[in-house]
N, C-alpha and C positions, 0 to 999 in steps of 0.2 A: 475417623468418624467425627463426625460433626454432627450437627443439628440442623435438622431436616422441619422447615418448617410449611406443608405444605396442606392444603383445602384435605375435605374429607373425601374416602373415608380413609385417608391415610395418617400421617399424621396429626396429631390436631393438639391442641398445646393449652395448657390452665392461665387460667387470668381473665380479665374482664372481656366479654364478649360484648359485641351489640347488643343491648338490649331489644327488647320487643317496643313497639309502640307504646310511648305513653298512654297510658289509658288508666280507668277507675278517676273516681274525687275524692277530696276528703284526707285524712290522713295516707291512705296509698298513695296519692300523689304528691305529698309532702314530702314522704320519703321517698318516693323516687327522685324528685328534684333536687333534694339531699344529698344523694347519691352520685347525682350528677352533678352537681357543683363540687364533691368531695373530687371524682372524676376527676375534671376538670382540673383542679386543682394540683393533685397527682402529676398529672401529665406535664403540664407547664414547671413545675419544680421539678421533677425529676431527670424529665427528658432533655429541657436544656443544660441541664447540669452535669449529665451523662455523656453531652456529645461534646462539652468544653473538656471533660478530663479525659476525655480519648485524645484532644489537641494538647492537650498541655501534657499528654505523656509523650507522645511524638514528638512534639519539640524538645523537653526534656532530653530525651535519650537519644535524636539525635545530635542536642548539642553537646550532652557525653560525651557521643563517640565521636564529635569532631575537635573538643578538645584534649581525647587524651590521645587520637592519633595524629591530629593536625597541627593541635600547638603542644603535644606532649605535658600536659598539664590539666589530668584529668579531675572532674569535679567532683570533690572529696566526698560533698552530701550528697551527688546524685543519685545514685543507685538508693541511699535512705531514703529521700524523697520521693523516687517512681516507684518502693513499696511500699510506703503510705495513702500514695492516691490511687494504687493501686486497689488496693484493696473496696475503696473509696466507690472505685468504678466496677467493679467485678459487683458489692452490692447494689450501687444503685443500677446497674443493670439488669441487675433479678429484678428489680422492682419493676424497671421498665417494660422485660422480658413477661410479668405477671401481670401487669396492665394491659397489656396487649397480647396476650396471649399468645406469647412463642415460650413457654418450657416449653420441655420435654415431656411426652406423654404420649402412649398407644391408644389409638381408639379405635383402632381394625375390632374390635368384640364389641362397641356399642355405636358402633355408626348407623347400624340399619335397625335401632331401636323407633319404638313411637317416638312423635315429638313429644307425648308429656313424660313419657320414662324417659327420656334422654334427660328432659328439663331437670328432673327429680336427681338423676344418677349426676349434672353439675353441680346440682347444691349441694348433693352429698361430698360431693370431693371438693368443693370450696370448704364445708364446712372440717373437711379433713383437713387443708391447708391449715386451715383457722388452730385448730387442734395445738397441730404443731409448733406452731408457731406459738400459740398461746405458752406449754409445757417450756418453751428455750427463752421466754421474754425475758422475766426474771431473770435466770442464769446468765443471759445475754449481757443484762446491763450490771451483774454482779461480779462481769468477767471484766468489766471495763472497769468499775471500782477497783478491784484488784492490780492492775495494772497500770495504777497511777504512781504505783514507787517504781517502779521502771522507767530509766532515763533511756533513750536513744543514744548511740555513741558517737554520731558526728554530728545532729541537729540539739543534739539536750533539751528535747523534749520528751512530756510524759507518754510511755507508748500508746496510753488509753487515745491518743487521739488518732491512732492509726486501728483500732482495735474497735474502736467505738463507732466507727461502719458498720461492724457485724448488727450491734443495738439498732442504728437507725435504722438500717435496710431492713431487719425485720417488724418493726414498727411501721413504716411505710408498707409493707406488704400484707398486714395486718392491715391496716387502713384501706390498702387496693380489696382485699378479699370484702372487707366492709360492703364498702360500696359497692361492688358487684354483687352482693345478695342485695341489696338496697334498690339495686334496678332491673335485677333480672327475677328474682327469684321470688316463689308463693310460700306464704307465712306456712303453710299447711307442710310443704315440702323440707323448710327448714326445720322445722319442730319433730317430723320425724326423724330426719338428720341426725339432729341430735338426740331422741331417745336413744335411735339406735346406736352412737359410739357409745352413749351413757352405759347401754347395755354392754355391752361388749365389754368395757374396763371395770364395770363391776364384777361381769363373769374371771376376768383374768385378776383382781386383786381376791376374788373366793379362794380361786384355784391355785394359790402361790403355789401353798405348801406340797400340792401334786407334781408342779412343775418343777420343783426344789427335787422331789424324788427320780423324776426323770432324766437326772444329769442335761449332759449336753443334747440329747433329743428331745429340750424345747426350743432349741434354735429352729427344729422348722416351724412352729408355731408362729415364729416371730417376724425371722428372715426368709421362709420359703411361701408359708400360708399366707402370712402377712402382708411381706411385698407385693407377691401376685396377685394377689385380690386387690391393693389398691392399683396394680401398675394396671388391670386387667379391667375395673372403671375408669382407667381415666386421669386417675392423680397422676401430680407431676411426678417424675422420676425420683425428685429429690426431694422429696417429702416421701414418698416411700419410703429412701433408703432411712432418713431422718429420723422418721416418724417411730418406725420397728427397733431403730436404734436404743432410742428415748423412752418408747414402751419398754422395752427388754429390760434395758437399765434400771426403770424403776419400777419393774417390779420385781426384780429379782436379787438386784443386790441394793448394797447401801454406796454406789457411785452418787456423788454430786453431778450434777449436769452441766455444774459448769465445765466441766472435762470433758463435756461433746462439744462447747465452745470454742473448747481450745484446739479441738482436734479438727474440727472445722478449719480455724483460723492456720490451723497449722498445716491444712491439704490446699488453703487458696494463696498460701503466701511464699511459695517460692518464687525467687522472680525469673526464671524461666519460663513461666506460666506466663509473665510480661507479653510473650509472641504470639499469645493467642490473639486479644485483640488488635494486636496490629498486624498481624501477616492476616485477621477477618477486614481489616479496613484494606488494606495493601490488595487483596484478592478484588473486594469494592472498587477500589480501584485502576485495576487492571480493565476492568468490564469498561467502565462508564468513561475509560478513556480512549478508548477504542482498538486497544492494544489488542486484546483477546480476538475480533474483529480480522486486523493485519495477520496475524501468526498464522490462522485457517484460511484466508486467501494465498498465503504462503502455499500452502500442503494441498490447498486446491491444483493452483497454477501446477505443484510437479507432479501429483497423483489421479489427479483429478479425472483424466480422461480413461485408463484401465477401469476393468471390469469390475464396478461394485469399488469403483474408487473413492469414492463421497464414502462410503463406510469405512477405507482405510485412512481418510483424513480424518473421521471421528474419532477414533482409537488413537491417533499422533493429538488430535488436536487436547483430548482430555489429559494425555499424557504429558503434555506440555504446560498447564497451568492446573491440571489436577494436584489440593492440596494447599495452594495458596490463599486460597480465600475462607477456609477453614470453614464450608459449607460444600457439600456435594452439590445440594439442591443447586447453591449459585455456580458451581461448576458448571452442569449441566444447563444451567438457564442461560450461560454465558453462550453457551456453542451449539444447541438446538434451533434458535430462531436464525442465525447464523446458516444454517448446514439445510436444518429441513424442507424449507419451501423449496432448494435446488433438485433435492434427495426425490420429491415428492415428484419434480416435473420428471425424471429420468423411469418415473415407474415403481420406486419403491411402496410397498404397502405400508404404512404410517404403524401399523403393529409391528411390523418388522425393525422399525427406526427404534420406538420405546422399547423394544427390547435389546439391540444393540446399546442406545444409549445407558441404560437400565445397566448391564454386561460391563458397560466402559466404568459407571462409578464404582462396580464391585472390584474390577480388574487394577483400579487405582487407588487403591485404601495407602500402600506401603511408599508411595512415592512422595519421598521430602517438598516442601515443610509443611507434610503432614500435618497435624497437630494432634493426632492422636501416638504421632512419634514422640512429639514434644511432649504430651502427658506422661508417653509410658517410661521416659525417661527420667520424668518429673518423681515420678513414684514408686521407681526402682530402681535409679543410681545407675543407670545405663548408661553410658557415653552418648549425646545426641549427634557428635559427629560421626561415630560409626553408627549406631540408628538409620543415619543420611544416608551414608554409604551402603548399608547397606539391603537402604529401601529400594533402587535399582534394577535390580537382578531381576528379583520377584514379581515385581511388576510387567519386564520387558515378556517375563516365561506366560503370565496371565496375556499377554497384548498379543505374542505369536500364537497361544493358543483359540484367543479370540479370530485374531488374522485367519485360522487355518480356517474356521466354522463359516466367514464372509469367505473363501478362496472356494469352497464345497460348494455353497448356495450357490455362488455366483458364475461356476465353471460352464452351463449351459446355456447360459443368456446370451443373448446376441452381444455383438462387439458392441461398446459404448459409442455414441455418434458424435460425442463432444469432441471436440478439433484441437490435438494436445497441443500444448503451450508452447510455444519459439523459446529460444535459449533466451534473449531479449523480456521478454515476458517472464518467465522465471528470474531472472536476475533482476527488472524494477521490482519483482512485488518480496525479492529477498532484500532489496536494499528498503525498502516500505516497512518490511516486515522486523529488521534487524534492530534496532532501538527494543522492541518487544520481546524479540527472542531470545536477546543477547540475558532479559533480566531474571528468568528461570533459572538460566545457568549460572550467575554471577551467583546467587542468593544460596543454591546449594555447593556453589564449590568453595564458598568464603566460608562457610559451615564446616563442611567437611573437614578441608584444609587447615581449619583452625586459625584462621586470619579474625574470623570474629564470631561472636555468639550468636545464637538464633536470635535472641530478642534485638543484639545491635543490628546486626544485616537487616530484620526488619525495617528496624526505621531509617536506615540508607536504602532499602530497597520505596518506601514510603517517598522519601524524598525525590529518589531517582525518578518517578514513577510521574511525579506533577511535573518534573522538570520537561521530561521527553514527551509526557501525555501531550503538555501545551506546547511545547517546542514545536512539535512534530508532527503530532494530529491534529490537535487544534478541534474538539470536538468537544470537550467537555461542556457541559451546563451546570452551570456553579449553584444552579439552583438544587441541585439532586445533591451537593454538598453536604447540607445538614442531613436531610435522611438518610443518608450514609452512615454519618456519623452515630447517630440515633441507633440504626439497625445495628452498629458495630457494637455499643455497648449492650445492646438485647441480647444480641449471640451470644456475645463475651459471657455476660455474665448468665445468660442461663447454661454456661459448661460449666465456668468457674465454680458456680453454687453446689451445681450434681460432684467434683471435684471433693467441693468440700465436706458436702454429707456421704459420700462413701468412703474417704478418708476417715470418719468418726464411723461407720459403720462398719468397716475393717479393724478399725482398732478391738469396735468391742468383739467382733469374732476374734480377734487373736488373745483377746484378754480370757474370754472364756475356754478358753482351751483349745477351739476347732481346728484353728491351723495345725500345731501338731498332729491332732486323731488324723487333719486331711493329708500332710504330710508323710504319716503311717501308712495311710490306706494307699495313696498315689503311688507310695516305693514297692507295692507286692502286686502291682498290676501286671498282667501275663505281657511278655516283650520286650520287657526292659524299659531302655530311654526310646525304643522308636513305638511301642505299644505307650507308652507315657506322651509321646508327639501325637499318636493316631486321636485317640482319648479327648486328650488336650482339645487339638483343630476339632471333632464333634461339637465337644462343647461350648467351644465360643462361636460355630456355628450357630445355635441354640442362641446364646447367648445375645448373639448378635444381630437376632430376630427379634428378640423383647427391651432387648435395654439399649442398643448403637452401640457404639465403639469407644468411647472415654466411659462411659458408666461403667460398663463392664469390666476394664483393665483397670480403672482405679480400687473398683472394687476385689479382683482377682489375681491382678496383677501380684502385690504383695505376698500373695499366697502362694502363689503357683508357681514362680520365679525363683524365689529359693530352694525349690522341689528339683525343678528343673536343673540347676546349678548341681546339687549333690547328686543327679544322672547323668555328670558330665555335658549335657547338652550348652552349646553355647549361647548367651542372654539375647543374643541381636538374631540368631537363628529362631530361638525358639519365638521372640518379636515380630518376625517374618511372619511362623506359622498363624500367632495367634491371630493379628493385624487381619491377613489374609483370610483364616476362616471368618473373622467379625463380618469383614465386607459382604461374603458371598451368603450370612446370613441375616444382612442387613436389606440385600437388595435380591434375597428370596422371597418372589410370592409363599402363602396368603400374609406371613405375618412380617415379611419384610418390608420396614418403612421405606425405606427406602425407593421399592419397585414403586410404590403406589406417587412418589414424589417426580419419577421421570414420568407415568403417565400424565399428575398434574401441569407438567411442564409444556407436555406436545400436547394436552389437552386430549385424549383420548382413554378410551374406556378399557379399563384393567383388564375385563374379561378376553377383550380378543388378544392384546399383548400379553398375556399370562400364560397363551397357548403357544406362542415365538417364544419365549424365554429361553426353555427351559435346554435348547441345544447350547446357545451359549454360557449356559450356567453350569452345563456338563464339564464343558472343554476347561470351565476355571476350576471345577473340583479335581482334571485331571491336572490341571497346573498347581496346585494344592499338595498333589501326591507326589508331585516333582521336585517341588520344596521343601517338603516331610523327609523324601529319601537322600535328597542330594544336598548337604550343608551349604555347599562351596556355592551355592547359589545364592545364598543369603552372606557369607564370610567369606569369598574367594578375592572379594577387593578391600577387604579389612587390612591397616599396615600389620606386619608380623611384630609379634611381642618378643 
């Protein structure tokens, strides 16, 4: 799962919206223009600042890996230095990510609000960003003080200047949230804004001493009431998880804050996390270089002409670059303008297409390099090359299950009248397509195989990728360069961010006890380890309705992984299940964002694809129950231990 960034009313994302027409004199328009030069200002520092350290980690790392395999003399600070600016780029991409409004955030509950209560419920949830951010400033830049006796071991430097991202990035988001009430928002709407949290934290510092008697059942106070009310206006993801963290914190114990700091710091800085933004740029660029393009004229030219064959190109084609670009949305944007207008002349219903497509990004949640593999590896000591390995399986049983539901539709239509392809014709458009194809495969079997890391294959795959684009296609526009760039650190960093506030809001559930109780409770569930699998896949079904797919497993992953282990189930099995239920309740109508992201793709209206869904989203729950019962489907290609 990735980050679906897509028009209403599906997904819709916090940070600076257009404003409304300048309008009013006098000081209103003072401060709007304020706002808008702060604006303004914002975007030019941050943005171009964002898209140079997405180049200069690419370079970086691949000249790493070309010196420690080419000249065998690997660069001793590298790795210290790509997780310094690492860091660097993960916040200033929140920033940018909150300027331009791509978090994360649900707005299926207040899409079909009036305009003026919509208006009210954004300030409200700016004014929550503000919140947050406000209560971690302090702590922020106390954690950077603190970390100025810490040297580095290969650069000897003080760590505070790799640490001291976290400070700025919330200060510049702090200053985005600014300005966005400065140009969108009425004085009347802020001021209730704030009575209202005013109220609220008064009512919870009354109430300690009740919530002190209630043990561990004010965690739903915090973490269930909490979050879903903000996840359910509107706030970003990662501020809810943050925010409840931070509330909980202080008011219940005597934690410093700066240990949500740390815990932060500590969920965004593995450098495995590194392959996010580059296999987001690497995917970027697959599209823009015409790669994605060749591979489906591939699967045209040999399927093309069978019955309902345009649909079994769709299912290969998503399968084939599903994953890379560490957005679904751009998966799908990659291969719809591509497939549909052909889809469309043969007679397909344009509801039928968005709900295939819809099917295909559920059906490809498990398929390397993932990044929600990468995460769940990231924060539960998984092996990412068995992860790779054995995301495969799972997938192929989702794509025949889909296959079987296009073979049923399509068994009474007349014979297709397309004129199937000469063997001549299938072999230019495999020799066309071969540079493209070949890079899928490379990128997961150097993983697998352990030839090299996900974060290095990324950036050999990055390089590969400009060499053969221009070599070969010769299509790029150097000017769609920088937006790329740009969009790369937006993505990046609004996962990284949500990364790092459910790392810090995992801690504090474990710190207050609940992992045990949940622990306790998980191991007496009727069925054993397969009623603990049943259980499990529901609820990251659920799950994977309101929060996507790294929110979710950063946040539960830790918990439920070690359950899982002491019921014998195996870590990359039970990975499969959860992976797999996230998807199909990511790209479940009404609340999966997901479905509402392929409708915005083909441009058509939810209502009538919501009615086509729901066959192919059977056939993947019965692909679901295939993977629950049969391990070896997820571990049958794992090496023996």
């Amino acid at each position: 799962m990735s980050k679906l960034s897509v028009p209403k009313p599906s997904v819709k994302t916090s940070g600076a919206e257009k404003p409304a027409a300048d309008q009013g004199s006098g000081p209103r328009q003072a401060v709007f223009r304020l706002g808008r030069a702060l604006d303004t200002f914002l975007r030019w520092t941050t943005e171009g600042t964002a898209a140079l350290l997405v180049v200069v980690e690419v370079v970086l790392l691949f000249s790493n890996v070309f010196s420690r395999y080419a000249l065998n003399q690997p660069i001793v600070w590298g790795d210290e230095m790509a997780s310094l600016l690492f860091l660097w780029l993960a916040m200033l991409g929140s920033v940018v990510a909150m300027r331009r409004g791509e978090h994360m955030r649900l707005t299926s509950f207040i899409a079909h609000l009036p305009a003026h209560k919509r208006a009210f419920v954004d300030t409200f949830g700016a004014v929550i960003v503000i919140t947050f951010i406000v209560m971690l400033f302090s702590p922020a830049w106390e954690y950077v003080s603190d970390e100025w006796i810490i040297t580095t071991a290969a650069l000897e430097i003080p760590n505070a200047l790799r640490v001291s991202a976290i400070a700025v990035g919330l200060t510049l988001m702090l200053m985005t949230c600014v300005a966005r009430l400065m140009t969108s928002a009425r004085l009347i709407d802020f001021v209730v804004s704030v009575a209202i949290l005013g109220s609220v934290a008064a009512l919870l510092w009354s109430a300690e001493s009740v919530m002190h008697l209630m043990g561990n059942w004010n965690l739903i106070i915090f973490f269930m009431i909490g979050v879903m009310t903000m996840i359910v206006i509107g706030v970003p993801i990662m501020v809810a998880f943050g925010l409840a963290t931070v509330a909980y914190l202080s008011t219940l114990t005597n934690t410093p804050l700066t240990l949500v700091v740390g815990r932060m710091d500590e969920g965004m800085a593995s450098l495995i996390l590194l392959a996010i933004p580059l296999f987001v740029f690497l995917g970027a660029l697959i599209e823009a270089m015409g790669m994605a393009r060749a591979m489906i004229a591939f699967l045209c030219s040999l399927i093309g002409h069978v019955r309902g064959g345009l649909s079994y190109v769709l299912i290969g084609a998503i399968y084939l670059i599903s994953g890379i670009s560490g957005s679904k949305a751009a998966d799908m944007a990659a291969i719809a303008p591509a497939l549909f207008p052909e889809m469309k002349k043969r007679g397909e219903d344009e509801n039928e297409l968005v709900a295939m497509l819809n099917a295909s990004g559920a059906m490809s949640e498990t398929i390397p390099p993932s990044l929600v593999l990468i995460t769940i590896g990231s924060v539960t000591g998984v092996s990412i090359s068995a992860l790779f390995t054995g995301g495969f399986m799972p997938a192929v049983v989702g794509a025949i299950a889909m296959a079987a539901v296009v073979w049923w539709k399509n068994r009474k239509r007349a014979a297709c009248e397309v004129k199937r392809a000469s063997a001549a014709q299938i072999g230019r458009s495999l020799l066309i397509a071969l540079p493209a194809l070949a890079l899928p495969f490379v990128i997961r079997t150097a993983v697998v195989e352990g030839v090299a890391t996900a974060t290095e294959v990324a950036a050999i795959g990055v390089a590969y990728t400009f060499i053969a684009g221009l070599l070969c296609y010769r299509c790029f526009d150097w000017r769609r360069l920088y937006p790329i760039l740009v969009s790369t650190a937006s993505l990046s960093g609004s996962i990284l961010i949500i990364i790092g506030s459910a790392t810090a809001m995992a801690w504090a559930l474990t710190q207050s006890g609940f992992s045990h109780q949940l622990a306790q409770l998980m191991s007496t569930v009727p069925g054993g380890a397969m009623g603990f699998l049943i259980i499990s896949a529901v609820a990251f079904i659920v799950l994977g309705s309101f929060l996507e797919g790294i929110p979710a497993i950063v946040l539960f992953g830790p918990l439920l992984f070690p359950i899982a282990r002491t019921m014998g189930i195996n870590d990359v099995h039970y990975a499969m299940v959860a992976i797999f239920a996230m998807g199909l309740g990511l790209f479940a109508p009404p609340f999966g964002v997901g479905f509402y992201a392929a409708c915005a793709i083909a441009k058509v209206d939810p209502t009538g694809a919501m009615r086509r869904v729901w066959p192919y989203l059977g056939a993947l729950v019965l692909a679901l129950g295939v993977l629950i019962a049969v391990p070896w489907v997820s571990i049958g290609f794992l090496p023996a231990r």
